[in-house]
N, C-alpha and C positions, 0 to 999 in steps of 0.2 A: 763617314756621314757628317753632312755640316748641320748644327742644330741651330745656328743665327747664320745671320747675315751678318759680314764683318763690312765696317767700309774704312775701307783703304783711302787713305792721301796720298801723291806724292808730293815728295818737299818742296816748297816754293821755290819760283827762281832763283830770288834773291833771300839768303839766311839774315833774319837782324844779330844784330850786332849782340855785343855781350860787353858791358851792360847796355841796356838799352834805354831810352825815355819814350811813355806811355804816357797816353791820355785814356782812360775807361771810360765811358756816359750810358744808363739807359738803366735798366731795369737791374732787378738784386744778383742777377748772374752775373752783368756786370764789374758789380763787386768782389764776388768771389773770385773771377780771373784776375782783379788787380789787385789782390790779398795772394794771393799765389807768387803774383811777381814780383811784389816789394819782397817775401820773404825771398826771393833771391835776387834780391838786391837792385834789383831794376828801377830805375825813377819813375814814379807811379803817381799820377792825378787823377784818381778814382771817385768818379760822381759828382764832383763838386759842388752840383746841385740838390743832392739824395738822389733816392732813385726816380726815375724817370722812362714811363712805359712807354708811351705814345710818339712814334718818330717825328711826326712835326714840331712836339714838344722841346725834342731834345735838339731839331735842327735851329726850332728860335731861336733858343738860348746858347746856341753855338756862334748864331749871326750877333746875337746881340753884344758877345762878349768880344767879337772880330771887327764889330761896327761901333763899338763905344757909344748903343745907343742904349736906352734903359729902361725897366717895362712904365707898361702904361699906370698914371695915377687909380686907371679903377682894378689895377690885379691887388691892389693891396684892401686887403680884411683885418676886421677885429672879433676876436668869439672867445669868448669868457677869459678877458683880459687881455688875451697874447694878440700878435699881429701876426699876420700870414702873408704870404702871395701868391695868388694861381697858379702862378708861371711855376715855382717851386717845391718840392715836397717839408711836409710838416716841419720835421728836422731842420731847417732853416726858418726860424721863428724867433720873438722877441720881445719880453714887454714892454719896451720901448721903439713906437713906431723907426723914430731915428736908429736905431741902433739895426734895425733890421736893413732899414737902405743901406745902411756901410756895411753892412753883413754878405749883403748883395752885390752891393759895387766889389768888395772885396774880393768877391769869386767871381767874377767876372771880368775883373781884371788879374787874377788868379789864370784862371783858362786861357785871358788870352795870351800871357807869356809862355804858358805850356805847351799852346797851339803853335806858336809862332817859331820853338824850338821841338820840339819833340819828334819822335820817328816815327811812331807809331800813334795814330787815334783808334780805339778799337769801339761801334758804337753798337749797344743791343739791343734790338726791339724786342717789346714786352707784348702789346698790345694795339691791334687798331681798330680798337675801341676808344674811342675820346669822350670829351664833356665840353659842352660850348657852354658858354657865359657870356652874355650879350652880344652873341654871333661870333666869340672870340674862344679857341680851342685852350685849355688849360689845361693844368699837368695835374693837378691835383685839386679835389673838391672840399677838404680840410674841414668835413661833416658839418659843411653845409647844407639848408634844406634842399631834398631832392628838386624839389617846384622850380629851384632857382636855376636851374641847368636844360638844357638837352640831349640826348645822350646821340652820337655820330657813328658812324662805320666809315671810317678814313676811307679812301679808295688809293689803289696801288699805283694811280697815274699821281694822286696828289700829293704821296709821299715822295715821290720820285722826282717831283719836279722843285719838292720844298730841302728836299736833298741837294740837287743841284743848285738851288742859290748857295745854299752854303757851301757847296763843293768851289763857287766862284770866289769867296771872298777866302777861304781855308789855302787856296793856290795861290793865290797873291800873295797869302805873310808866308806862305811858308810850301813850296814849290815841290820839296822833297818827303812831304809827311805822306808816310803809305796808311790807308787808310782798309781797315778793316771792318765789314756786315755782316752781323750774323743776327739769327733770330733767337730770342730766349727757349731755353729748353722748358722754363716754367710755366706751369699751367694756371690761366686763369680763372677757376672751376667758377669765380661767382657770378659773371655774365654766363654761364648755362655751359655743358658741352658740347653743345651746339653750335655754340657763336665763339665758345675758344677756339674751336677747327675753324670757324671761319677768320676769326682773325688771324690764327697764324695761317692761315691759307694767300691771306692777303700781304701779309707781311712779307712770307716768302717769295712775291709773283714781284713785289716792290724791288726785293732784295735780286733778284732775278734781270729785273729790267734797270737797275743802278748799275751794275757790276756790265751790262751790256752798252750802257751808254755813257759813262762815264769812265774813259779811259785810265788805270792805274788802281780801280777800287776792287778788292777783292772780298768775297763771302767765304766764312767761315760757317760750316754744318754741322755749328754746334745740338742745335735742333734734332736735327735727322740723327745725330749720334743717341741721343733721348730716345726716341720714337722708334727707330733702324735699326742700331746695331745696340744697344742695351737692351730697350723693348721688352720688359721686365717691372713689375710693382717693387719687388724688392730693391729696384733703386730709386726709389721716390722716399721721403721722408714718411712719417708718419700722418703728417696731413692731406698727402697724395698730392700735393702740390711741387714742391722743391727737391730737387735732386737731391740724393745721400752725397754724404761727403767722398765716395766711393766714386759714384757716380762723375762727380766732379773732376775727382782726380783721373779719372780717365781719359774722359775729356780735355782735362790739363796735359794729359801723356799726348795727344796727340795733336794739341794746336804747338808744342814743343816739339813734334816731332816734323812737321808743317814747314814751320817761320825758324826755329833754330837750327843751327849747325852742328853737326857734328862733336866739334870741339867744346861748344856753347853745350849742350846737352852733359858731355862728360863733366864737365868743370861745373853746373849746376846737382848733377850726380854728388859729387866730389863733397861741393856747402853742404845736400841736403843730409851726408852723414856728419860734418861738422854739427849743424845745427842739433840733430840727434842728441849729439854727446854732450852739446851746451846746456840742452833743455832735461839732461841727468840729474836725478834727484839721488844723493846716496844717502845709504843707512848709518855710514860710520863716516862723516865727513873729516873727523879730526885723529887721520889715521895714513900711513905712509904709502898706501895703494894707492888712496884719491889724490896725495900727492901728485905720485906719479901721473896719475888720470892728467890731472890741469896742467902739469908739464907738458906732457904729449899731445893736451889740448893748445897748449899755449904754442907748441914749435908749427903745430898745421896751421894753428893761423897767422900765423907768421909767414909761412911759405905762402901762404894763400893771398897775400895781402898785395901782390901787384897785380892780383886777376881781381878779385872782388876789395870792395870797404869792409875793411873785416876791424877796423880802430874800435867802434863800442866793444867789442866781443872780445878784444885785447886787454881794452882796460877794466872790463866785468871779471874776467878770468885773474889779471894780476892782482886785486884787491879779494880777491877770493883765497890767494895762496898768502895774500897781507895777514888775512886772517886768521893763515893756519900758524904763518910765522908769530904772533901774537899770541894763542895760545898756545904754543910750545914754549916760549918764553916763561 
């Protein structure tokens, strides 16, 4: 008897590589996929603007960073001291107006080296719910008064098509980036749940109609894995918004099991029992067992060391055994 519904992938055409270079952008799930990847070692540009819900938001600032062009003088604000800008989340802020442009230019020419080399862009809608600002969509309203805004319902033609510009100029620098859609598993509960089904409804129909017209882009169900086959409260956080770290990792099992290979699977297998043993805290550290431990720690990552960057974890472990040789002295 089947008590869920499982959804099955099968493996992409093409397996990435190991290691790989990533670009993450979009909302906090985002994040947690590209915290997954650096810990195995993966080149990861993860959000470089905070998070970021709203798909046309994250396509501007994808053009802007590919066009060397820069936002407009009214996205920048002041509110109780710090300086802000629409276009970006809070977390990129600054008491000093100047210091926040270079802040800005910084990652955005940040982005576009990462864009122009990297394999993978993976981008995730949060929301298509927006806020206009003088007829202008912003990414963040930085508790601003409500009066000062309007609130939008993106539509699925206009992210699609705000998609595609950036799809034209993302092809030009860089011809071979496979790009990855998927929609956030995260629930927006404070626009009602009402209007979170509608917006990931729309997100969906968006990510649906990209991946049909836009040659080489593929959708990731991370979403539907949420909703589908976990379909369960107990993997939501306690605020009923955010997926359990559970949750997550599930979902990490199977966008790995997707995009990587075989051999890439094992060999990340392989780190994540390294790492284990690294992240070992002992009771008798100054004792001839834990010796041995950081020996046999110290010979895997040694072996390890022409598949993955294993040099920090070399030199943490040999200044660990400096220590034991100092007080046995």
């Amino acid at each position: 008897m089947e008590l869920k519904t499982t959804l099955n992938l099968t493996p992409s055409h093409t397996s990435v590589s190991y290691p790989a270079s990533f670009v993450t952008i979009g909302s906090c799930f985002a994040l947690a996929m590209g915290k997954r990847l650096k810990n195995f070692k993966h080149k990861v540009l993860q959000n470089p603007f905070g998070t970021i819900y709203n798909p046309i938001s994250i396509h501007e600032l994808l053009i802007f960073a590919l066009s060397g062009e820069r936002p407009d003088e009214a996205t920048y604000l002041r509110r109780d001291g710090i300086y802000f800008n629409y276009l970006v989340h809070s977390e990129v802020s600054h008491p000093s107006e100047k210091k926040l442009r270079e802040a800005i230019d910084e990652r955005l020419l940040e982005t576009k080296t990462a864009l122009e080399t990297a394999e993978v862009l993976m981008m995730t809608y949060g929301t298509a719910l927006a806020y206009r600002y003088r007829d202008a969509i912003v990414s963040n309203c930085h508790k601003m008064p409500a009066s000062m805004f309007t609130r939008d319902v993106l539509s699925a033609d206009s992210i699609t098509e705000s998609f595609e510009k950036f799809l034209r100029l993302v092809k030009d620098a860089n011809p071979n980036l496979r790009i990855i859609v998927t929609v956030s598993p995260v629930r927006h509960l404070k626009d009602t749940i009402e209007l979170n089904a509608v917006s990931k409804s729309i997100l969906r129909v968006a990510c649906h109609q990209i991946i049909n017209r836009c040659a080489g882009v593929e959708y990731f169900p991370a979403y539907e894995f949420m909703m589908d086959d976990l379909r369960d409260y107990r993997f939501y956080q306690q605020d009923m918004i955010h997926p359990t770290e559970q949750a997550e990792e599930y979902i990490w099992e199977k966008f790995s099991d997707r995009y990587f290979s075989l051999e890439t699977r094992n060999l990340m297998k392989e780190w994540s029992r390294v790492c284990s043993a690294l992240a070992h805290k002992p009771f008798h550290p100054a004792t001839a067992a834990h010796r041995r431990f950081l020996e046999t720690l110290l010979e895997q990552l040694t072996q390890l060391g022409d598949k993955v960057d294993t040099r920090e974890e070399i030199i943490s472990v040999k200044k660990q055994l400096e220590v034991l040789d100092s007080i046995q002295e």
